[in-house]
Structures are given as structure tokens and as C-alpha cells.
C-alpha positions as CSV (number, residue, x, y, z in Angstrom):
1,X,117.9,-40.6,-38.7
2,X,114.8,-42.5,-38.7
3,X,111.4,-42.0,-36.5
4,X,112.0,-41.7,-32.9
5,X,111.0,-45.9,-32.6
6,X,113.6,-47.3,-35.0
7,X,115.4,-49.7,-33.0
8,X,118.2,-51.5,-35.0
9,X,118.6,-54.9,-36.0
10,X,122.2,-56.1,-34.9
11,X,122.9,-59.9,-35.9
12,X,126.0,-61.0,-33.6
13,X,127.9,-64.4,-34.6
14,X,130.0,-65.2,-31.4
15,X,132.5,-67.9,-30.6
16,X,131.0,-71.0,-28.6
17,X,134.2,-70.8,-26.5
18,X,134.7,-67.6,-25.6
19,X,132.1,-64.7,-26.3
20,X,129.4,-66.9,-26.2
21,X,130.2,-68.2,-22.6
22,X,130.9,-64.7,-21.6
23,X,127.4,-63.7,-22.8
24,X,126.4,-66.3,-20.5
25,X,128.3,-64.7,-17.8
26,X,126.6,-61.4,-18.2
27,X,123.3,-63.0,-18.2
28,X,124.0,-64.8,-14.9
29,X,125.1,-62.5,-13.3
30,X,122.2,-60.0,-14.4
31,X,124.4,-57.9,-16.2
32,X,122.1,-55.4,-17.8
33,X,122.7,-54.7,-21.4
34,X,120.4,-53.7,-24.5
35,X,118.6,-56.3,-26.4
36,X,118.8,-55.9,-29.4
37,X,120.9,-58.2,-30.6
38,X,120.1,-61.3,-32.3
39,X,123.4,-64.0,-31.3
40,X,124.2,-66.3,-33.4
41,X,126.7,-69.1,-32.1
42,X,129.8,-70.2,-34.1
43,X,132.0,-73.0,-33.0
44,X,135.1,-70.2,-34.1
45,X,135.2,-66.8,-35.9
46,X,137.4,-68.9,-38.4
47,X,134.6,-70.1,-39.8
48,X,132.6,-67.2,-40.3
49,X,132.5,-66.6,-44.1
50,X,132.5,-63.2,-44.9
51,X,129.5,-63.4,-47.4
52,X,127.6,-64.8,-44.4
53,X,127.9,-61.3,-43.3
54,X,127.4,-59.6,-46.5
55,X,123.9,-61.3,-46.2
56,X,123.1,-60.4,-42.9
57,X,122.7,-56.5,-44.1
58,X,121.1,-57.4,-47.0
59,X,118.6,-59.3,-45.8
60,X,118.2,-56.0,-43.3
61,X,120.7,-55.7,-40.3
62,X,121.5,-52.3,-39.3
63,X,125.0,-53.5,-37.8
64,X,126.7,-57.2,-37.6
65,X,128.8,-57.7,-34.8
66,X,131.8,-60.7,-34.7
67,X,133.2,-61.4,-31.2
68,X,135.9,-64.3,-30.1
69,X,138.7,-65.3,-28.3
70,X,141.6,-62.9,-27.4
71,X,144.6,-63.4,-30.1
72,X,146.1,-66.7,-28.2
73,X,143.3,-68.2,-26.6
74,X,141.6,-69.3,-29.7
75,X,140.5,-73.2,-29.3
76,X,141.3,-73.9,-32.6
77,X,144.8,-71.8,-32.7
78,X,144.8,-69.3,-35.0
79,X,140.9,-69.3,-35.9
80,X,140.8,-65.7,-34.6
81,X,143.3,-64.5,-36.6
82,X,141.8,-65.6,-39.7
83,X,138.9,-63.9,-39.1
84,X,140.8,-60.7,-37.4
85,X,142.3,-60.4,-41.2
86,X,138.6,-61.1,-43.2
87,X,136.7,-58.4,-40.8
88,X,139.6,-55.9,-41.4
89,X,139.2,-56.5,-45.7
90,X,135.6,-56.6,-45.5
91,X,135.4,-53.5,-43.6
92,X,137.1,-51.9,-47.0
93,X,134.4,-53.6,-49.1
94,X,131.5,-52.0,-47.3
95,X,133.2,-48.5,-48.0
96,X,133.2,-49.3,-51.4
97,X,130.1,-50.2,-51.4
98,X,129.3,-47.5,-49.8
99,X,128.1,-48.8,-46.3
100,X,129.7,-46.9,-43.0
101,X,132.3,-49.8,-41.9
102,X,131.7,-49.1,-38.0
103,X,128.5,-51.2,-39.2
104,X,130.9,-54.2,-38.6
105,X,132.5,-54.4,-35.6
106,X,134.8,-57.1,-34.4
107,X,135.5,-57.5,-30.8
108,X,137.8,-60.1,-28.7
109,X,135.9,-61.2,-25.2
110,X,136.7,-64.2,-23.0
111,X,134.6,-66.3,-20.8
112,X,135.2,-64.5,-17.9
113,X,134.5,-61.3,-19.2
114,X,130.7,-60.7,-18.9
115,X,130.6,-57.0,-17.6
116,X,133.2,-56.4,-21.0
117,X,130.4,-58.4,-22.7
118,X,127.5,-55.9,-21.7
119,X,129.8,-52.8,-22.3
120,X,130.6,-54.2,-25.8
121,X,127.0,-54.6,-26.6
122,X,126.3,-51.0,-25.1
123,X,128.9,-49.9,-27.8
124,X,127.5,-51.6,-30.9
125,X,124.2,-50.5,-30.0
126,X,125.4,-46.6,-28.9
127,X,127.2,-47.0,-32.5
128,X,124.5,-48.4,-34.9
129,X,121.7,-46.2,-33.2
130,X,124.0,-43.3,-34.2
131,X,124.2,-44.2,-37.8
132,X,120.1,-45.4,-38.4
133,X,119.1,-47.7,-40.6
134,X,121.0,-49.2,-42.5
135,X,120.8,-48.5,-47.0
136,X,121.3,-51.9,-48.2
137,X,118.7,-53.4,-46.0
138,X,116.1,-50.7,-46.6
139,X,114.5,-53.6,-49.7
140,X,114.5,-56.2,-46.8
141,X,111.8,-54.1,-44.3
């Protein structure tokens, strides 16, 4: 583990429709969650390119969260699946590079779900803290 005030740098690319209004929530309602998290909006986790995230840790994130619609409720129909299906093959790429794959986390939260937004975030952070910095990004700091 790194020294005692290492925080980590989480990069979170969230669904306009869905995660990022339930963000919104959580705000408004003074949910308290950690900050540090650094949200990046997406109109759909369809779209998210997988080297996108690549990128992310190599330009120095300790963790990368992707967060959408629940499997049904995707604005643009099956955008969540797509990306359910790169997150799960990318996940084997960072073994093989040898990066921990709970450094990528993908997570499903609605609009109305702010408090699941906060304990989500709790998680990632709990989670990345756990595993430190991250190797690939050590050239970025």
C-alpha cells in the first residue's frame, strides 16, 4: 500500500439517463458519499469504447467505474448490454495484463436510485483504496 495520503483516482463514465440523474439524486438529497470520483457523462454505456478505458489507467486512474441503466431500461435498447459484454472481456484483458480486474467495475443504477448511487461509490472507493495505486499508471504521476 502506498503512504497513509494516497487517495485514488477513480474516473467514472456514467449514462446521461440513468446513473447520471441518480448521481443527481444523491446530491440533492445530500446523500453523503466519497469524492473522489471524477464523472464523466455518456449519452449510453454503448458507446463507451473499451480503449477509452484502457486510457484512463494509463494516463493514471487507480480504478474506472461504468454505471447505466438496469438491463431493460436502456434508452437506446440494448446499449447496456453491449457494454455489459465489453466490461466483462475487458475485465480478462486487464488480468492478462496483469492489472487486478475489480479495478473495473460496472454497475446498473437508475434515476431514482441516489442512496444505491452513494453506496455504489462507497464500494468502488472501499475497493480501489484496498488495492493502492494502481501499476500502469505509476509513469502517469
Amino acid at each position: 500500500m502506498a503512504d497513509e495520503n494516497w487517495k485514488p483516482k477513480i474516473v467514472a463514465i456514467i449514462c446521461n439517463w440513468c446513473s447520471y440523474a441518480g448521481a443527481d439524486l444523491a446530491g440533492s438529497a445530500r446523500t453523503q458519499y466519497p469524492p473522489d470520483i471524477r464523472a464523466i457523462r455518456v449519452m449510453c454505456t454503448g458507446r463507451i469504447d473499451p480503449l477509452f478505458i484502457m486510457k484512463a489507467f494509463q494516463d493514471g486512474a487507480d480504478g474506472v467505474l461504468v454505471s447505466g441503466c438496469h438491463f431493460g431500461d436502456c434508452h437506446y435498447l440494448e446499449g447496456n448490454y453491449k457494454a455489459a459484454k465489453r466490461m466483462f472481456l475487458l475485465k480478462s484483458v486487464l488480468k492478462n495484463i496483469g492489472l487486478e480486474d475489480k479495478r473495473l467495475r460496472m454497475t446498473f443504477v437508475s434515476a431514482s436510485e441516489g442512496a444505491k448511487w452513494a453506496t455504489v461509490m462507497e464500494d468502488v472507493v472501499k475497493t480501489v483504496t484496498e488495492l493502492g495505486p494502481s501499476p500502469l499508471g505509476e509513469s502517469a504521476r
